[in-house]
RORO-126178 format. One line per 2 residues: for each residue x, y, z of N, C-alpha, C, O. Coordinates in pm, 1 decimal, m for minus. Atoms other than C-alpha are relative to their C-alpha. Layout:
X:Y:Z:X:Y:Z:X:Y:Z:X:Y:Z; ...
//
This chain:
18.7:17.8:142.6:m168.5:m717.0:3297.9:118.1:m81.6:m52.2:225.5:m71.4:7.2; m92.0:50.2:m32.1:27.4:m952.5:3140.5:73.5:68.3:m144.4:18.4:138.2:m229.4
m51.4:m48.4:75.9:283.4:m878.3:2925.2:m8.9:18.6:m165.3:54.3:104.4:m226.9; m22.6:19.8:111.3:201.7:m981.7:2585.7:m118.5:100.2:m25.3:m132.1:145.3:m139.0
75.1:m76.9:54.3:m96.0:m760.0:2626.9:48.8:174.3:m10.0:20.0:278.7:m68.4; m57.1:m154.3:m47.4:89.9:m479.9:2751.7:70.3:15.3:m158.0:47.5:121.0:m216.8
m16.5:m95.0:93.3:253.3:m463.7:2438.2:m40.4:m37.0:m144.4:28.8:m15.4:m244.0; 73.4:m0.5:56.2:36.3:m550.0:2239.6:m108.7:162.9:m29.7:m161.3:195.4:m136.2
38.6:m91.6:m53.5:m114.7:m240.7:2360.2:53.3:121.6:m29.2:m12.7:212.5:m79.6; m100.1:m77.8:m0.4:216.0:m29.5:2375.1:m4.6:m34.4:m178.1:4.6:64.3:m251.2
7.9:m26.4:191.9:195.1:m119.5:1966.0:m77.4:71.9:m43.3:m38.2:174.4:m99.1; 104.6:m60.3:29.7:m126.3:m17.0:1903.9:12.8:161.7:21.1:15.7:244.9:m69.6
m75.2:m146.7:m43.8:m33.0:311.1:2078.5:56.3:69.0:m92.2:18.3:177.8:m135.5; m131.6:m88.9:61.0:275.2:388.4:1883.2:m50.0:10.5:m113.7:m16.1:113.9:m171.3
15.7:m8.8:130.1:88.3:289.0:1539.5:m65.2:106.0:14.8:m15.5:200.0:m47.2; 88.4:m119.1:6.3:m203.9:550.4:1634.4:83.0:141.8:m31.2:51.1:237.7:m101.5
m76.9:m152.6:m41.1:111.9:811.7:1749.7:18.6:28.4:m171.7:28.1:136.8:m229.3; m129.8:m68.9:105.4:261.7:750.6:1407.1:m101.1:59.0:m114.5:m77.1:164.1:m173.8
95.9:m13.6:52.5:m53.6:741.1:1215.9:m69.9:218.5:17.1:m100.3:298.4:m71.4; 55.5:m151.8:m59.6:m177.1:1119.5:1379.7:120.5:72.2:m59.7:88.2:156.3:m143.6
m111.2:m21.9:38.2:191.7:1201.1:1305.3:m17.2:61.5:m173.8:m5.1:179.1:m208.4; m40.9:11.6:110.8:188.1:1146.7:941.8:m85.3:103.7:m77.8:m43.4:185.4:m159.8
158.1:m51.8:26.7:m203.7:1280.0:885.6:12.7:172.2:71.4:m90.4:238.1:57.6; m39.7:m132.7:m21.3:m31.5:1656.9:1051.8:102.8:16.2:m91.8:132.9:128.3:m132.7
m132.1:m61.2:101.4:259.0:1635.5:822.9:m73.2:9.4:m130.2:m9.5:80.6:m207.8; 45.7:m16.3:102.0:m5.6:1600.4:522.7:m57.6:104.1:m2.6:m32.6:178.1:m97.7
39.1:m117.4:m19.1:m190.3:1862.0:631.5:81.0:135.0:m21.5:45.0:227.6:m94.1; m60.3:m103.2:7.6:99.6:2093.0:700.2:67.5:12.1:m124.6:107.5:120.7:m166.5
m71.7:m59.9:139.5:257.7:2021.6:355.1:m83.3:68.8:m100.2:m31.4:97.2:m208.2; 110.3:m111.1:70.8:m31.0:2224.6:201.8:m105.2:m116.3:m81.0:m154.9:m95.2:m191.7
106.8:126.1:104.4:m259.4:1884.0:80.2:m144.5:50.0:101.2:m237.9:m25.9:127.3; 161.1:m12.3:m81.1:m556.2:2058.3:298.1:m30.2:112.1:m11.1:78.7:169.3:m7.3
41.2:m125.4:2.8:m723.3:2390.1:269.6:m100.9:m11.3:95.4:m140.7:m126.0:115.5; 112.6:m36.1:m73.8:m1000.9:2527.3:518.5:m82.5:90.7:m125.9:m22.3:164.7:m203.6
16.6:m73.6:52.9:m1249.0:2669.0:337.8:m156.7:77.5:83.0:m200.0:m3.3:165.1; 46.4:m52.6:m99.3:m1515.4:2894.4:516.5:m148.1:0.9:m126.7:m90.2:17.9:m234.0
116.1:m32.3:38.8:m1916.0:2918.6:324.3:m145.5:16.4:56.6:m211.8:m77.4:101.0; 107.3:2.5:m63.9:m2201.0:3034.0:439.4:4.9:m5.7:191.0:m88.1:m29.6:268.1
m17.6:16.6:m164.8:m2045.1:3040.9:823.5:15.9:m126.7:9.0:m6.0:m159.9:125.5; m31.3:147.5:m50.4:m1970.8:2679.9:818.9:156.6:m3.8:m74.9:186.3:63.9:m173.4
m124.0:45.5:m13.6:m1608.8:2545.9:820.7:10.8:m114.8:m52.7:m58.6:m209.3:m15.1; 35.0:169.4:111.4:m1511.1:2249.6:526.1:141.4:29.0:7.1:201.9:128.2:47.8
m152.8:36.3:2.5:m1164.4:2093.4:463.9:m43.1:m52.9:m186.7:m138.3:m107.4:m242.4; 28.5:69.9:118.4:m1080.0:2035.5:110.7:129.5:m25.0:m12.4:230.6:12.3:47.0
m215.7:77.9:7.8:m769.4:1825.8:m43.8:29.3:5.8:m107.9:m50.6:m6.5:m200.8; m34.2:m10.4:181.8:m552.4:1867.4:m348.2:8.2:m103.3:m24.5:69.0:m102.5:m131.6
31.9:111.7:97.6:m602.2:1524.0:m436.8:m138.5:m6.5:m84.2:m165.0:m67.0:m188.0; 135.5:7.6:99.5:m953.0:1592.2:m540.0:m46.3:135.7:m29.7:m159.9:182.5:m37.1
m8.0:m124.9:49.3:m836.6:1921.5:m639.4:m119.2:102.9:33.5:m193.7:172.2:m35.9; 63.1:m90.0:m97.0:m999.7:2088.6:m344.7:m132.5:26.4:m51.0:m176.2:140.6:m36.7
109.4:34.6:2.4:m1329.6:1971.9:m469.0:m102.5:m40.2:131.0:m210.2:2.1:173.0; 114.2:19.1:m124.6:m1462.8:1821.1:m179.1:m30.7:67.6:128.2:16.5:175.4:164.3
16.9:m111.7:m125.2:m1614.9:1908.0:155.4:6.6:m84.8:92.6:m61.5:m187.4:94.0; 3.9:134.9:m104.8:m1500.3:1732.3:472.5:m7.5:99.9:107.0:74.4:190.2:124.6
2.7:m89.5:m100.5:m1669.0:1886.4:785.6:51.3:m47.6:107.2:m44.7:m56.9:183.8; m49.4:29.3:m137.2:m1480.8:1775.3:1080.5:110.0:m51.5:m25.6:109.7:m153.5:m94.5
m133.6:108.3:m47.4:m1117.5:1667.8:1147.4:m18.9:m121.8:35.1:78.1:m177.6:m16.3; m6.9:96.0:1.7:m1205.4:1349.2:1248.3:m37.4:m61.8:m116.1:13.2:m172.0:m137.6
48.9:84.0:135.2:m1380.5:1255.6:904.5:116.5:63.2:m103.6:118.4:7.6:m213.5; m125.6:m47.1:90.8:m1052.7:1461.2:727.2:111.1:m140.3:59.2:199.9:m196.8:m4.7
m104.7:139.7:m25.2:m874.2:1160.5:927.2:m36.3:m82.6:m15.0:34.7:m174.8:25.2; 50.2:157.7:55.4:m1093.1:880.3:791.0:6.3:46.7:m170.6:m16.4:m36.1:m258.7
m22.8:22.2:149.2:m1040.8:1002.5:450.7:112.8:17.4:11.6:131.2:15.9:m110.1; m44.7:m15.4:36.4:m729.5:1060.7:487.2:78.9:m136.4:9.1:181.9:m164.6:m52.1
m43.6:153.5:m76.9:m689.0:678.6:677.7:m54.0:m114.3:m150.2:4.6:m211.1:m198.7; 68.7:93.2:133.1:m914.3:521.3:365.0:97.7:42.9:m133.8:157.1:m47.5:m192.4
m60.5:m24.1:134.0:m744.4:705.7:59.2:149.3:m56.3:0.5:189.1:m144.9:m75.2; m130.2:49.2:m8.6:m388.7:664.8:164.8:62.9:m116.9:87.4:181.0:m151.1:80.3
m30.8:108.0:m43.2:m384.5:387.1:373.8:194.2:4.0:49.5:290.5:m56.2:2.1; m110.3:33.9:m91.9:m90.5:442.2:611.0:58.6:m96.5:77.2:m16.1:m158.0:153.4
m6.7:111.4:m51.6:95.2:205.8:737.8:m37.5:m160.8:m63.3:35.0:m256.3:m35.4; 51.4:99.3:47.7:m121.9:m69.3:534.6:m81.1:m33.0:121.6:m85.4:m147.2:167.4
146.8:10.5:m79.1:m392.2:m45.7:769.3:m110.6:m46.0:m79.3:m222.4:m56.7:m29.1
//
C-alpha cells in the first residue's frame, strides 16, 4: 500500500476515533436520557428537551453527527 494511502487511511481512522470519542463524552455529560415505553428502549436529548425518540445508538450518532457537526464534517 502506498503511503499516501496509508495515511490517508491512518486519518480517517483517528477522525472516526475522535468523532466516537466526543459523541461518549456528550452522552456521559447528561445530554442523553434512555427512556424505556411500552418495552421498547428510546434515547432522548436535552437539546430537544428530551422530546424526541431515537431508537438505536447508531441513529443517536447520526443525529448527533448532523446537529452538531463535529469536527466540520
Amino acid at each position: 500500500m502506498n503511503t499516501r494511502l496509508t495515511n490517508k487511511i491512518s486519518s480517517q481512522t483517528s477522525q472516526q476515533d475522535l468523532v466516537l470519542f466526543m459523541f461518549d463524552e456528550w452522552i456521559e455529560d447528561g445530554n442523553v436520557i434512555t427512556i424505556t415505553e411500552s418495552n421498547t428502549k428510546y434515547y432522548a436529548t436535552q437539546d430537544a428537551l428530551y422530546k424526541n425518540r431515537i431508537e438505536s445508538k447508531d441513529d443517536l450518532l447520526d443525529y448527533y453527527i448532523t446537529e452538531f457537526n463535529p469536527l466540520n464534517l
